[in-house]
C-alpha positions in Angstrom: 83.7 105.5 52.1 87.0 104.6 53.1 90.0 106.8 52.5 93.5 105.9 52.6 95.9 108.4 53.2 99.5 108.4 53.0 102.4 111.3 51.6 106.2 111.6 51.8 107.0 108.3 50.6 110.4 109.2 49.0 110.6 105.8 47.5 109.6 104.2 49.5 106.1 101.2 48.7 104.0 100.7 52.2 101.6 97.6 52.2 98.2 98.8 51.9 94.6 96.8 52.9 92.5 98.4 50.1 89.3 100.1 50.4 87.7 102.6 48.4 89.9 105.9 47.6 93.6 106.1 48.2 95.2 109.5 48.4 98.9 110.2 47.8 100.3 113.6 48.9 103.5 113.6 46.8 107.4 113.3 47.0 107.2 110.0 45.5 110.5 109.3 44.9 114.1 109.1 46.7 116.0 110.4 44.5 113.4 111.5 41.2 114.6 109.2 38.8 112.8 108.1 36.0 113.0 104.4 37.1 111.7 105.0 40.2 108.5 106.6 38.6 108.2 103.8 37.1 108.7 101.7 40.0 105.9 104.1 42.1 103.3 103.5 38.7 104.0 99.2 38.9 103.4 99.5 42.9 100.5 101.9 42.5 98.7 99.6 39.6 99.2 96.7 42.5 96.9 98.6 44.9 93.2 97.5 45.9 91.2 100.6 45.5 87.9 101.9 43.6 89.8 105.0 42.9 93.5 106.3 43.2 94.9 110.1 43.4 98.1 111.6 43.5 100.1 115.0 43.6 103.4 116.2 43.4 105.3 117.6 46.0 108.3 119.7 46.5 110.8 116.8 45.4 109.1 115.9 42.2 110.9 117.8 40.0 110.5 115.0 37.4 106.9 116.0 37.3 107.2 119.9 37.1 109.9 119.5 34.3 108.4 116.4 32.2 104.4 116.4 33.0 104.0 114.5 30.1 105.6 111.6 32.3 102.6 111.5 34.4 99.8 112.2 31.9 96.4 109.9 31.7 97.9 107.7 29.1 100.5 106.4 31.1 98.8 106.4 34.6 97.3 103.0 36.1 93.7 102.6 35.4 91.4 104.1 38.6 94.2 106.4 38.6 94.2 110.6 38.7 96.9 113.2 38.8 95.5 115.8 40.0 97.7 119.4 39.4 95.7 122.4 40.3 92.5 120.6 39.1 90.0 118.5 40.4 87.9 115.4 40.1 85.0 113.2 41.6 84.1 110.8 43.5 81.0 108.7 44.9 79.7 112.2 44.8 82.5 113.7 46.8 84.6 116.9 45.0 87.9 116.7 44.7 90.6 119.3 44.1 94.8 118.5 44.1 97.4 121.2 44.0 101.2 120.4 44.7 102.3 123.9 45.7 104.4 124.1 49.2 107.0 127.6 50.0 110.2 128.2 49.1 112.4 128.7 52.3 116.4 129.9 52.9 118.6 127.1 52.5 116.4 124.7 50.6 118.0 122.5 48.6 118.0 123.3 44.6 117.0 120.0 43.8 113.9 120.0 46.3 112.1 123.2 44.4 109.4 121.7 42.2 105.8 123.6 42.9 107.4 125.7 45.0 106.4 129.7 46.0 107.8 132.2 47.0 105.8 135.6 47.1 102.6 134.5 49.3 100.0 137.0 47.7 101.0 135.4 44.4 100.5 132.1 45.1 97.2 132.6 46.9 95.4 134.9 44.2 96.7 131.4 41.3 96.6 128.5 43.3 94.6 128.8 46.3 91.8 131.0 45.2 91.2 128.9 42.3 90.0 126.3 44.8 86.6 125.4 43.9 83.5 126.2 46.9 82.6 123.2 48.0 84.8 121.1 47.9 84.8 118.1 50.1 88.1 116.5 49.8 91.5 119.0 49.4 94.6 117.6 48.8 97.7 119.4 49.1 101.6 119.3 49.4 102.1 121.8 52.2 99.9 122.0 55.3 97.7 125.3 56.5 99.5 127.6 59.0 98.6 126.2 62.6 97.4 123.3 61.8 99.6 119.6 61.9 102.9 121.7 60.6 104.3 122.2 63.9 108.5 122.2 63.9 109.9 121.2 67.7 112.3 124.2 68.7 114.7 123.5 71.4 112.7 124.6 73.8 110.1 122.1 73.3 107.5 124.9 71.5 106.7 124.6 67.9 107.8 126.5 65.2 104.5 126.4 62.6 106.0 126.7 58.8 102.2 126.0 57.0 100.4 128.2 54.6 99.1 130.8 56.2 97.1 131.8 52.8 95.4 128.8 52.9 94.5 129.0 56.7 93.0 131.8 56.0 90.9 130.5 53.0 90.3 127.2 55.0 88.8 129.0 57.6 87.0 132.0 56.1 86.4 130.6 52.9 85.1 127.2 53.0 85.7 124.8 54.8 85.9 121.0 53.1 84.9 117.8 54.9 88.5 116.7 54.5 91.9 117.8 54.2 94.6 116.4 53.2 98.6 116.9 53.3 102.4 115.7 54.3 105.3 117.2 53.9 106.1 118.4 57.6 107.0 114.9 58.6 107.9 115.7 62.2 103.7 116.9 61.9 102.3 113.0 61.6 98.6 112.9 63.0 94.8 113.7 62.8 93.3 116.5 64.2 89.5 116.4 63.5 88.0 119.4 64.4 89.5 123.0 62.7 88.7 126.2 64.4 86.3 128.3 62.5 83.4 130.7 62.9 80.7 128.5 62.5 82.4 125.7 64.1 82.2 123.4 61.1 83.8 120.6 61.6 86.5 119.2 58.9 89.3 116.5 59.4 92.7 117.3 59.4 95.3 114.5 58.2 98.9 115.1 57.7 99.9 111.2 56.3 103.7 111.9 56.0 105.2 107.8 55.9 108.9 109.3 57.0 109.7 110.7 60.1 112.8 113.7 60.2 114.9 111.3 59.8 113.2 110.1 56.8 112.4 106.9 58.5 109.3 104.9 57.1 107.9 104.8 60.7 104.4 106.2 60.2 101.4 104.5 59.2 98.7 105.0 56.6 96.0 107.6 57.8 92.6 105.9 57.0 89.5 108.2 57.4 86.0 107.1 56.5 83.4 109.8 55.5 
């Protein structure tokens, strides 16, 4: 199967090839603006794919305030939102949540799905997470893992989810997971270190850069 993987867009439309599933990791638009939802729906109706999934991300706020706006009825056909919930696909399970921390000095209109007492937010949203899943797809990134932040000193400073680190790796572990949000984090890292050394692909898809450059390219995985 191939996978298409791609997160952070912020408005803006990359040219895809088509395949079989395409996964969008959220902040969809540049400035959340009805018209530019509607913009993201015409583009996403355009693209070549058995099946299409999406979830918000911290600058949807469009989506946490008006979820009606994104419900089946007005979605392209072949197309899921997935909030918290799941779906299949060619046999694979799939589960979407759109939840990322809360941290000093974010901006007020960047808060949509966001946390901010950890214990919370794992016992709702991560342990919800059905076993066996295959394919997770989520806003924020697990601590350690492709959400590295260069410090001046050339070391990282890792800002992922350290909740769902810990569920990723003592919990189960799915054959793919999916995420953006850290853009300076871009890449694939394909094995994840576990007890049982069970091997799962890691895939942070941001498109922008820091600078909120469209520089990266679509992530495509086939499983």
């Amino acid at each position: 199967m191939i996978i298409d993987c791609i997160g952070c867009l912020h408005g803006y439309h990359p040219r895809l090839e088509g395949g079989d599933l395409l996964i969008i990791t959220g902040d969809l638009t540049a400035r959340d603006q009805p018209f530019e939802l509607i913009g993201f729906m015409l583009w996403l109706d355009k693209q070549e794919y058995r099946k299409k999934i999406f979830i918000s991300g911290n600058h949807d706020m469009l989506h946490e305030k008006n979820p009606i706006k994104i419900c089946p009825e007005v979605l392209p056909p072949n197309t899921e939102y997935l909030c918290d919930s799941g779906t299949t696909f060619e046999g694979f399970k799939i589960w979407g949540s759109p939840w990322s921390h809360r941290f000093k000095g974010i901006n007020p209109n960047c808060t949509a799905f966001t946390y901010l007492n950890e214990q919370l937010h794992y016992d709702e949203h991560i342990a919800i997470i059905p076993r066996e899943t295959d394919i997770l797809i989520t806003h924020e990134p697990a601590f350690g893992v492709l959400d590295g932040i260069p410090n001046e000193d050339g070391s990282l400073f890792h800002v992922g989810n350290k909740g769902l680190y810990g569920w990723l790796k003592y919990v189960e572990r799915p054959k793919l997971h999916v995420f953006s949000h850290i853009h300076e984090a871009y890449g694939t890292e394909e094995h994840f270190p576990t007890y049982d050394d069970k091997m799962m692909i890691s895939v942070n898809c941001s498109i922008m850069n820091e600078m909120y450059k469209p520089v990266n390219r679509p992530v495509r995985i086939t499983l």
